[in-house]
C-alpha positions in Angstrom: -18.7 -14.8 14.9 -18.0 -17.8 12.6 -19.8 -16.7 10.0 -17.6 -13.4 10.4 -14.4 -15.2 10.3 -15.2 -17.5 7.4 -16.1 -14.5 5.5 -13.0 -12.7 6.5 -11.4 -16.1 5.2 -13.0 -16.3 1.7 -12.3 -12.6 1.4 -8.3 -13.0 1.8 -7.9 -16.1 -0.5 -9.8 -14.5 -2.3 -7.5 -11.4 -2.6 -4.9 -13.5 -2.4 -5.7 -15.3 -5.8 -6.6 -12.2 -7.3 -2.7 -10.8 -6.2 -0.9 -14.4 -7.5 -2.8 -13.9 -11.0 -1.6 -10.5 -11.3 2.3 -11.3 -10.2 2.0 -14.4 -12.7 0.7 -12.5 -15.3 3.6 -9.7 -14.6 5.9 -12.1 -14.7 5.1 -13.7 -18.2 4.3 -10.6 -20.3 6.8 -8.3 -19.5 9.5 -9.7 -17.0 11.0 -13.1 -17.7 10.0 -12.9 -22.0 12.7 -9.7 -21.8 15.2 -12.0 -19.1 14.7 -9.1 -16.8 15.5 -10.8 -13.1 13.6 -8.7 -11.0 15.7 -10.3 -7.6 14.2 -12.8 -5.1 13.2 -16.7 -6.6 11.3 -15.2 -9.4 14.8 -13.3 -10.8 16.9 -16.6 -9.6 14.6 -19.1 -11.6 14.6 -16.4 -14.8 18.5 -16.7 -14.8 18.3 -20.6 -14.7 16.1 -21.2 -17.3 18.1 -18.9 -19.8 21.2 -20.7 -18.8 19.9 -24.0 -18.9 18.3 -23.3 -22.1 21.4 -22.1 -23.4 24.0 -24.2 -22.1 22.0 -27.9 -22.1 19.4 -27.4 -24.5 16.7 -28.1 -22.1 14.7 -24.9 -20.3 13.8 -25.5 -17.1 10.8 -23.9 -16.7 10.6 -20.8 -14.5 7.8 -22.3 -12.1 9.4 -25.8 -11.4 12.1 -23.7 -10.5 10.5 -21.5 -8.1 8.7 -24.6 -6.8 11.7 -26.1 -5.8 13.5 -23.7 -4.2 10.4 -23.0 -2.2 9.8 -26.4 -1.3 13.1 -26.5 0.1 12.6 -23.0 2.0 9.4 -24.2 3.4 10.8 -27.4 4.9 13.9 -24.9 6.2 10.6 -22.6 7.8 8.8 -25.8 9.5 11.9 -27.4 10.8 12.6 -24.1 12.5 9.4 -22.0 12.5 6.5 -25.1 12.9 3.6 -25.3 10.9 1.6 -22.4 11.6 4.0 -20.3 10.0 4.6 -22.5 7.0 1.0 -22.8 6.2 0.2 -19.0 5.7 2.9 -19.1 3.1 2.1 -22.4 1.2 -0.8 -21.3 -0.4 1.0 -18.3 -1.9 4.5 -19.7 -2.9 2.9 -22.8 -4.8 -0.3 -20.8 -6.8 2.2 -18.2 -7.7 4.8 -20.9 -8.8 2.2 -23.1 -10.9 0.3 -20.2 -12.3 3.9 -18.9 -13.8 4.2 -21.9 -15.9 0.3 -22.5 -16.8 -0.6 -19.1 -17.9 3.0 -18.5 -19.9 1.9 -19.9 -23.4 -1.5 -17.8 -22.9 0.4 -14.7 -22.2 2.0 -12.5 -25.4 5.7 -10.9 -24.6 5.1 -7.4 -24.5 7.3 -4.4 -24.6 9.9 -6.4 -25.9 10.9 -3.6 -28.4 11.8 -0.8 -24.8 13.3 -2.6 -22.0 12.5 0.3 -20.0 8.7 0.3 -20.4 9.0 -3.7 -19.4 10.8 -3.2 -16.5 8.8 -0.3 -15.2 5.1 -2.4 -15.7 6.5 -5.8 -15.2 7.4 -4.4 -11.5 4.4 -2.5 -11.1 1.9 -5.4 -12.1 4.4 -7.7 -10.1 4.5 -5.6 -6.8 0.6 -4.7 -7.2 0.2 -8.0 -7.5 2.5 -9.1 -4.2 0.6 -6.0 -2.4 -2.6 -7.6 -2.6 -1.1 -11.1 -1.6 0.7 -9.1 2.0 -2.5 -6.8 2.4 -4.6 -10.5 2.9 -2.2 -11.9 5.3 -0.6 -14.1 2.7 3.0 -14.6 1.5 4.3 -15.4 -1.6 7.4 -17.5 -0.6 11.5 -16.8 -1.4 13.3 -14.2 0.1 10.9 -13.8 2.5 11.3 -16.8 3.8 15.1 -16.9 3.4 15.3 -12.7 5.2 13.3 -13.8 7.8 15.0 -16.8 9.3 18.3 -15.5 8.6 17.2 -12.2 10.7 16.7 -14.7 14.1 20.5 -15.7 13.5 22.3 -12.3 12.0 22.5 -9.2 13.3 20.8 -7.6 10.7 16.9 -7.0 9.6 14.8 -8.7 7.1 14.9 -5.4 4.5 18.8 -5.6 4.7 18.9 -9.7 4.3 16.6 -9.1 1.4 18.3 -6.4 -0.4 21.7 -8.5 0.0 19.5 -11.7 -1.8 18.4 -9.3 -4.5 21.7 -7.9 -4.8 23.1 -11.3 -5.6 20.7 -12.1 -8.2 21.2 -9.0 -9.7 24.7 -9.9 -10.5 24.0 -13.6 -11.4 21.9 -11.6 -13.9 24.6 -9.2 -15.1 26.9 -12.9 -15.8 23.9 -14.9 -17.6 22.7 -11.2 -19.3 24.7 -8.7 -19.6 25.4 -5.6 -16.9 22.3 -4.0 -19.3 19.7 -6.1 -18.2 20.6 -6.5 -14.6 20.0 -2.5 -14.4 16.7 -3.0 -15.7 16.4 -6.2 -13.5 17.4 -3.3 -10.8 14.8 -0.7 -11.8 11.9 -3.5 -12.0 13.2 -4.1 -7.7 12.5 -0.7 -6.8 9.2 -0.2 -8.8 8.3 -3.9 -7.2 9.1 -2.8 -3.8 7.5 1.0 -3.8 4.1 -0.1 -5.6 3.9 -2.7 -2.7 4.4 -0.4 -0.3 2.2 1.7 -1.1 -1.1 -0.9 -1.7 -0.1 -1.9 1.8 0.1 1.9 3.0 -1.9 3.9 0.6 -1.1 7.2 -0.4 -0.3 9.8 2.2 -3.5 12.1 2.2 -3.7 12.6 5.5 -1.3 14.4 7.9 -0.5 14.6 11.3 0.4 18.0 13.0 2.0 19.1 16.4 1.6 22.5 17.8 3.4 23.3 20.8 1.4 27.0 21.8 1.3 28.8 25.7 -2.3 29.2 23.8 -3.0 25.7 23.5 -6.1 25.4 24.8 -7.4 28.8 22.5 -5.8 27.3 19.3 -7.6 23.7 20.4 -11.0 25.0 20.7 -10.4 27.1 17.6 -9.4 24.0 15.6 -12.9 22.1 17.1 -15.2 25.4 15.8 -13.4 26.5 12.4 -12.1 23.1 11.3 -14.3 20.9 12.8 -11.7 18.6 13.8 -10.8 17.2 17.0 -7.3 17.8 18.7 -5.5 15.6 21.7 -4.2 17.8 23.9 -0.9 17.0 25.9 1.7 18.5 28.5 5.2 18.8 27.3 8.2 20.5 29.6 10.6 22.6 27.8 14.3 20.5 28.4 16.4 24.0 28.3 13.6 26.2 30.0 12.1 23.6 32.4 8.8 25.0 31.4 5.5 23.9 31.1 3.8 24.0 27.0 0.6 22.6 25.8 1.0 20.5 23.2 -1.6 19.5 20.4 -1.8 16.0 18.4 -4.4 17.1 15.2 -4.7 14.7 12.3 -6.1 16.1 9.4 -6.2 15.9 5.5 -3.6 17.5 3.5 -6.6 20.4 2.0 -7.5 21.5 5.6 -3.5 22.2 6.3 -3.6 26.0 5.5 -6.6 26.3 7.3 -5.0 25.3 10.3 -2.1 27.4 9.7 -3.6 30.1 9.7 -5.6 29.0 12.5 -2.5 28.7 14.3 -1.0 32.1 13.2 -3.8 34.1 14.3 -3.9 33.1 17.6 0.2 32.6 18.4 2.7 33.8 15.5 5.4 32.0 17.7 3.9 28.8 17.8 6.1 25.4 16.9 4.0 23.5 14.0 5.4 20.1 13.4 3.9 18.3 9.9 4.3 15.0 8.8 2.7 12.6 6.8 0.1 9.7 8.0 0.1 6.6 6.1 -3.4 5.6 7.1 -5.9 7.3 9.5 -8.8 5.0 10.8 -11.4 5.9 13.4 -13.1 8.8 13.8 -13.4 11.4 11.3 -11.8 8.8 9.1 -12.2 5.2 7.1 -13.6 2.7 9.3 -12.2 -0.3 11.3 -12.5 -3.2 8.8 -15.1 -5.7 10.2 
């Protein structure tokens, strides 16, 4: 078992350093060369060192900057979180902040000449990068920290804190930049927050389906021979009619669905089919538990 849970370990930071690399490198090529502030510390510390740069001749440097402000969330999260929580972010909020500054003279601008193209990779990389960092139980510091303490005090979740946080950088970005570049600090957000999303999620190729029949069983034993997949069968009660319907639960990939339609429609035309999409299907039939 501790030979299990030390691999497990070496796995996530490793993943982990691997996702802090890629956010760094995201950073420096494409993001804070083109003074796009893609919201949270990162955006914050791009508008301060362009104004510091240009109003007192002396940049400070884009990691410091991050470093400070999350040393000063971190202390914030142990006074009122304790240590546990602080140390699953540490490791995150200081590589990423460090490996800003030490890989930026090694990294070329690039797609300085279409804003567009920079904001559009710059989040990508940056929220492939942050994906991998979540996915290995990691954290990379800022608003994070700042949406998730606020959320134990306000009446209000940590997506909503956040997008308020990003919100204001954005237009601390449109007074140091111009309203240009904070819509393309804007764009870079969303791309950031989608690609993460869906490292942590993966695409949707599976689907889940609910059949409400008076030939339940039929359609669920026709499902098992034809498809080959298995169904959960359940008992549902009509609210209007007060009566009795068998209900199916069938997960499935997305290339079987018009089997099972027609499945369905050959056995009960008036059938209620219910689709939806399945982030992630594990067990049976499906990926495996990871060990």
């Amino acid at each position: 078992m501790q030979r299990v849970l030390k691999s497990r370990r070496v796995r996530s930071f490793s993943l982990m350093t691997v996702g802090i690399a890629m956010t760094a490198w995201g950073l420096d090529a494409f993001l804070i060369p083109n003074r796009i502030a893609a919201g949270g510390v990162s955006g914050l510390s791009t508008v301060i060192y362009y104004w510091t740069k240009t109003n007192l001749g002396t940049a400070v440097p884009v990691g410091i900057g991050m470093l400070a402000m999350n040393a000063v969330l971190l202390a914030l999260a142990w006074k009122l979180r304790g240590l546990t929580y602080v140390a699953k972010t540490l490791y995150g909020a200081v590589g990423l902040s460090l490996l800003v500054d030490l890989m930026a003279p090694f990294t070329p601008p690039l797609a300085g000449d279409d804003l567009l193209l920079a904001a559009l990779y710059g989040g990508a990389i940056a929220g492939l990068g942050m994906g991998l960092v979540f996915k290995a139980g990691g954290n990379t510091g800022g608003t994070d920290i700042v949406g998730q303490l606020l959320s134990r005090r306000l009446p209000f979740g940590v997506g909503q804190i956040m997008l308020v946080i990003d919100a204001f950088v954005t237009l601390l970005a449109a007074l140091q930049f111009g309203p240009k570049l904070a819509l393309y600090g804007a764009v870079a957000i969303f791309v950031t927050s989608s690609v993460i999303d869906l490292v942590l999620e993966g695409i949707s190729v599976e689907k889940a389906v609910w059949i409400i029949s008076d030939h339940a069983d039929r359609i669920g034993q026709s499902i098992n021979i034809e498809l080959g997949r298995g169904a959960t069968r359940l008992e549902a009660t009509g609210v209007y009619t007060g009566e009795k319907r068998g209900t199916l639960l069938v997960v499935l990939s997305r290339n079987e669905l018009d089997d099972l339609k027609a499945v369905v429609g050959a056995i009960d035309p008036n059938a209620m089919v219910i689709i939806s999409n399945v982030h992630e299907a594990i067990g049976e039939g499906f990926k495996e538990l990871p060990r």
